[in-house]
N, C-alpha and C positions, 0 to 999 in steps of 0.2 A: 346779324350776319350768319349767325352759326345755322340757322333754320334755312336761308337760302342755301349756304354752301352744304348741309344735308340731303336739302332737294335737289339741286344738280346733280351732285355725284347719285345718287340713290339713283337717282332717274336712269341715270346714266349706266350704272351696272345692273339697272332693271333690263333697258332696252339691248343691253347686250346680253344679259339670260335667254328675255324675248327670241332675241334674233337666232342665239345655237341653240335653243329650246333645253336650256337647263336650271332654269328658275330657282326649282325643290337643291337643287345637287350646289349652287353656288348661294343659295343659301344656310344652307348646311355646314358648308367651308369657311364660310367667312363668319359665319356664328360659333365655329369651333377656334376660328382662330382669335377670334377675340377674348374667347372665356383663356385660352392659352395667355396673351398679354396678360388678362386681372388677375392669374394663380401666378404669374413666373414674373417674379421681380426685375430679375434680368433684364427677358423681353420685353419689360415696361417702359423701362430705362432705355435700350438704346432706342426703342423706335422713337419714343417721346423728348428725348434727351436732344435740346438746341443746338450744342456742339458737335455732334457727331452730322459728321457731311451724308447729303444724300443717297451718295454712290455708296459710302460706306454702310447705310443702313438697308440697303437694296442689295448688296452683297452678302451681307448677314443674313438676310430673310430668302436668298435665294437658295443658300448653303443650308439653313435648316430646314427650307418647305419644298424646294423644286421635287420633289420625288412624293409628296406626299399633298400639295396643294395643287386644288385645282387652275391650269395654267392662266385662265379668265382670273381669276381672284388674285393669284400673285401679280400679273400686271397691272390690275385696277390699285393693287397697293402701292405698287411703283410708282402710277400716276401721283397717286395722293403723295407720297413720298416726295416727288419730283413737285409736283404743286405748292410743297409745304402745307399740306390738307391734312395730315395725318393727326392733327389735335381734335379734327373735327370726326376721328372715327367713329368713336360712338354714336353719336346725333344721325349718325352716314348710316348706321346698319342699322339702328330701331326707324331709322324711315323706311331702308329696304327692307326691313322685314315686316312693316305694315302693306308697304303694295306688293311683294309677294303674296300674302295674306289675301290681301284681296282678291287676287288675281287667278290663285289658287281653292278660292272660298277656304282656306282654312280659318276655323275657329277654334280658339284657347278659352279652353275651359279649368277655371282653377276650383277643384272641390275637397272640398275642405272636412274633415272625418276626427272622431275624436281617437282614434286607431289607423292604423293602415289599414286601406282597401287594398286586397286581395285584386291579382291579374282578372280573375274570374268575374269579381265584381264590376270591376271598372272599364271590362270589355262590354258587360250586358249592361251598363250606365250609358256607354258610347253607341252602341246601337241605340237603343230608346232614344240618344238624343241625333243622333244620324235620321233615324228616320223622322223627330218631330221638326227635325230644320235643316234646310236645303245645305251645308254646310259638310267640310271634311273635318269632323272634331278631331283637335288633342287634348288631352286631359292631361294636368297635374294636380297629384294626389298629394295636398298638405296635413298634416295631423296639428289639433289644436285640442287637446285633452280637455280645454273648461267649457267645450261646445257641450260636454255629457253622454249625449250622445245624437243621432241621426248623421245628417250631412246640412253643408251649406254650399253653392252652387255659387259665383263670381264668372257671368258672362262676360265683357266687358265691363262697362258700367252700371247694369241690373247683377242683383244680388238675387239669389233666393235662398231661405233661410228657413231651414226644415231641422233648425234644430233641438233638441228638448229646454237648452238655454234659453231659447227665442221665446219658445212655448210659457215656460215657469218667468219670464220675464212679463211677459203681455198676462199671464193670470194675476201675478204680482200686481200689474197696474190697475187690474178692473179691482183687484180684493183692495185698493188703495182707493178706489172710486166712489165706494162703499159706503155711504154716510152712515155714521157711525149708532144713530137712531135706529136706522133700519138692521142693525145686528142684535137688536135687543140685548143693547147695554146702556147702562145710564149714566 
């Protein structure tokens, strides 16, 4: 159930991005307001909270976002709100944010450094990959210190793995492959 009721709604405040042609902009809002929900205890609580009446949670969320959320976003909450959908937000906004995604060719690129990449870097990493794929990349820059050093690349579900880890891992294998004859030992 939870996959249908993601795809309807999702659909749903797709075609209406669609339709005022603000896709990027109401996704943005409803992905900031969600990360707001997971830090603020609070707003977890009443929007999720069984007891508190609809009007009453729709009044709350009008008073803290009317001036600062975009008005598509706050009514689509209402809805879910008024529907009792609001359990299903999350599932609702990682679908919307796969068909914006598409819609928009954005692609997420997560690459992974045994340091921080520098703006500099990660701008001339995004060009190169701007130009080898028909895509508008975003990049997120994670640090993982036992990679050593190089980079590792996480497209979707291709990896690429340019790390010195990877490297002294796969030499490891072949120095393991080694019959032990052929090292001229007895």
């Amino acid at each position: 159930m939870r996959n249908e009721v993601a795809s309807k709604y999702s659909r749903a405040l797709f075609g209406l991005g669609k339709d005022h042609d603000n896709l990027v902009t109401l996704k943005e809002n409803i992905n900031e307001f969600w990360e707001l929900v997971l830090e603020n205890e609070d707003l977890n609580e009443v929007l999720f909270h069984q007891r508190i009446t609809p009007e009453d949670k729709k009044g709350i969320l009008k008073k803290l976002f009317a001036e600062e959320m975009n008005e598509d976003v706050l009514h689509f909450l209402f809805i879910l709100i008024d529907k009792r959908r609001e359990f299903f937000l999350e599932s609702i906004i990682k679908e919307f944010n796969n068909l914006v995604d598409d819609a928009e060719s954005i692609l997420h690129v997560e690459v992974t450094s045994a340091v921080e990449l520098n703006d500099s870097i990660l701008d001339k990493l995004k060009e190169k990959l701007d130009s080898l794929l028909d895509y508008n990349i975003q990049i997120k820059n994670n640090v993982d210190e036992e990679i050593i050093a190089g980079i590792v690349l996480k497209i979707e579900d291709y990896i690429i793995d340019g790390s010195l880890r990877n490297e002294l891992n796969s030499l490891k294998q072949k120095l393991q492959a080694i019959p032990v004859s052929k090292l001229g030992v007895n």
